[in-house]
C-alpha positions in Angstrom: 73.2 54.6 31.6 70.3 53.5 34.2 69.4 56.9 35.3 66.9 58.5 33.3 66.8 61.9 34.9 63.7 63.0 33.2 61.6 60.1 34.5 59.3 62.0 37.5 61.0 60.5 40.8 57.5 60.8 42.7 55.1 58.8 40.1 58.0 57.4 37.5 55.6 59.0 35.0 57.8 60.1 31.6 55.5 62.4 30.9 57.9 65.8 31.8 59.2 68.5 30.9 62.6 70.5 31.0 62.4 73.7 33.5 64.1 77.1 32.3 65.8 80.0 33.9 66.0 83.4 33.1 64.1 85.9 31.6 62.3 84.3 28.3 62.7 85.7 25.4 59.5 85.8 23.1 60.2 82.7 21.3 60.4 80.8 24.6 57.5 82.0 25.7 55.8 80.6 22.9 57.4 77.5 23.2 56.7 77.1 26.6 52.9 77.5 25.5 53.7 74.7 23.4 54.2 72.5 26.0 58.2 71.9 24.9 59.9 73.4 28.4 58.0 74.8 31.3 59.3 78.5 32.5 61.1 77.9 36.0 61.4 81.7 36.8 63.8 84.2 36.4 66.5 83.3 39.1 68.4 79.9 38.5 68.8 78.2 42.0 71.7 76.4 43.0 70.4 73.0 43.5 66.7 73.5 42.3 64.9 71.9 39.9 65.2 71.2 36.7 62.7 68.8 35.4 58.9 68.9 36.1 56.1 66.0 35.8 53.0 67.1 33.9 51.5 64.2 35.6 52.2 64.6 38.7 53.9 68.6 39.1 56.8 67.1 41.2 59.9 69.0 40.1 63.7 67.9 40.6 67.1 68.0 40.2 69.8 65.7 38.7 71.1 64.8 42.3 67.4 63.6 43.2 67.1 61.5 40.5 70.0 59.6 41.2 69.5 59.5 44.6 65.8 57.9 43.2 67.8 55.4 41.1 69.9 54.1 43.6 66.9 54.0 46.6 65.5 51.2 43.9 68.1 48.7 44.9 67.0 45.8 47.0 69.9 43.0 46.1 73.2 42.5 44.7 74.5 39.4 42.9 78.1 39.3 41.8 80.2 36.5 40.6 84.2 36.6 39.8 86.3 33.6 38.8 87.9 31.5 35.9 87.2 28.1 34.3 90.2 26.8 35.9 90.5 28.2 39.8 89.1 30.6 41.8 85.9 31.6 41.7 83.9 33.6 44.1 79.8 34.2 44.3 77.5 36.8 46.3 74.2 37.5 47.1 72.6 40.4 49.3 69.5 40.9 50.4 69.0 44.3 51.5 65.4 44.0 52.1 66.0 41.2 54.4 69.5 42.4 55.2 71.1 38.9 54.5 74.8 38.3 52.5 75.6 34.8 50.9 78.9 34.1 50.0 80.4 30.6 48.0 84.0 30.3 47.2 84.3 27.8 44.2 87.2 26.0 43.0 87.6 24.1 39.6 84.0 23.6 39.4 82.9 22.3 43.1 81.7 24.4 45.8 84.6 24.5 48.8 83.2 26.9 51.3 80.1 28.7 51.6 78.5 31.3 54.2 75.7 33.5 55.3 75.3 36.9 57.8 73.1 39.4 58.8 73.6 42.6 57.3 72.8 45.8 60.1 71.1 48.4 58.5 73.6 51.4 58.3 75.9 48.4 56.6 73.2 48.6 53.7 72.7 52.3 53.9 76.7 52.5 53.6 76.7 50.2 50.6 74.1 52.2 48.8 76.2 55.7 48.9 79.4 53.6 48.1 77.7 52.5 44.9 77.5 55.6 44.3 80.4 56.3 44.9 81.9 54.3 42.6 79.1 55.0 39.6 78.1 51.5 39.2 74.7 52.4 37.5 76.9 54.4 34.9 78.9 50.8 34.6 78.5 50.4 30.7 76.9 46.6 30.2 79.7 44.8 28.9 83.7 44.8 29.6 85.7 42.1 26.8 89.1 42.5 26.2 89.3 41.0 22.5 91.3 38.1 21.8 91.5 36.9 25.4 89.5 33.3 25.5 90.4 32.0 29.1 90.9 34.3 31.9 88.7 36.1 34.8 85.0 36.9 34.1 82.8 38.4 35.9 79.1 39.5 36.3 77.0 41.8 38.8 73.1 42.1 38.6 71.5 45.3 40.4 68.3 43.5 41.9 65.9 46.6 41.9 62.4 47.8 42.0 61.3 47.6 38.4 63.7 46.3 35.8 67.1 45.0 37.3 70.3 46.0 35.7 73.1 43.6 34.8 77.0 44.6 34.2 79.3 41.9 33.1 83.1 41.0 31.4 86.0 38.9 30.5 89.1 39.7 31.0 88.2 43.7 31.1 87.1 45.6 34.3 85.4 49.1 34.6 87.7 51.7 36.5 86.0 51.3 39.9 86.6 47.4 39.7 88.7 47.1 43.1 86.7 49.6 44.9 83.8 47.3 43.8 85.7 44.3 45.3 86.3 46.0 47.9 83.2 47.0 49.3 81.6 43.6 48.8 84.5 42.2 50.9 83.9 44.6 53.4 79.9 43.3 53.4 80.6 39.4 53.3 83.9 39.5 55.4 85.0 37.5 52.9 87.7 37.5 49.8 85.8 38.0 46.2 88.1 38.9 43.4 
């Protein structure tokens, strides 16, 4: 998993705590003197927080810090294809707002091409990644036994570390609606 939800959204400090509802009992209290949770009040909110930075006192929610995670992206790089056939290649920019795609066939580059990206078209691909998880992807997808077939790899370029998912012969679930959506950026086939 790439979201750490109890990494502070505003400064990316670790240094936070749990929040906890409800009316604390005396061993909670004492804990929470302890510095293990911080005492978030006695109503729980729908949608409030529920992590705090000690660094920082930003508080949020689950749904912020993936919404944090996902802001992070600024490229994409996939790749599909076999040793023998089809394979396809694609890179966007989304800080620029550029896509490259390559079509490659048994070994040799056959066509290749570049477009602008408008900005709600990289706004739109950040919420359908989300959509479909991807940063919940586990990091590898092998079907055992299978030597020759379809692999496949895409790198998250992102602020910070970038995140890689890859496999042979095995997809995640969301696979086509990943192939998909990067069609629907290049105009072009990839799978």
């Amino acid at each position: 998993m790439a979201i750490n939800y109890k990494q502070c959204i505003n400064c990316e400090s670790k240094n936070t705590l749990n929040l906890l509802y409800g009316m604390p009992t005396d061993d909670a209290s004492k804990q929470a003197k302890e510095g293990k949770f911080k005492l978030g009040g006695c109503c729980v909110i729908v949608g409030g927080p529920e992590y705090c930075c000690n660094v920082c006192e930003s508080e949020w929610n689950k749904e912020q810090a993936i919404d944090a995670a996902y802001e992070k992206i600024i490229g994409l790089n996939a790749y599909v294809g076999g040793f023998f056939g089809a394979s396809y290649n694609v890179d966007l920019d989304l800080i620029s707002g550029s896509a490259a795609w390559s079509h490659w066939e048994n070994g040799e580059e056959v066509a290749s091409e570049c477009k602008a990206l408008k900005e709600t078209t990289v706004k739109k691909l950040i919420e359908e990644l989300k959509i479909i998880n991807f940063l919940n992807w586990k990091r590898e997808y092998i079907e055992p036994g299978v030597l020759d077939g379809t692999s496949w790899s895409v790198e998250l370029i992102r602020e910070g570390r970038n995140l890689k998912r890859s496999g042979a012969n095995k997809f995640p679930e969301e696979w086509d609606d990943f192939c998909k959506l990067v069609r629907r950026m290049t105009g072009k086939r990839f799978s």
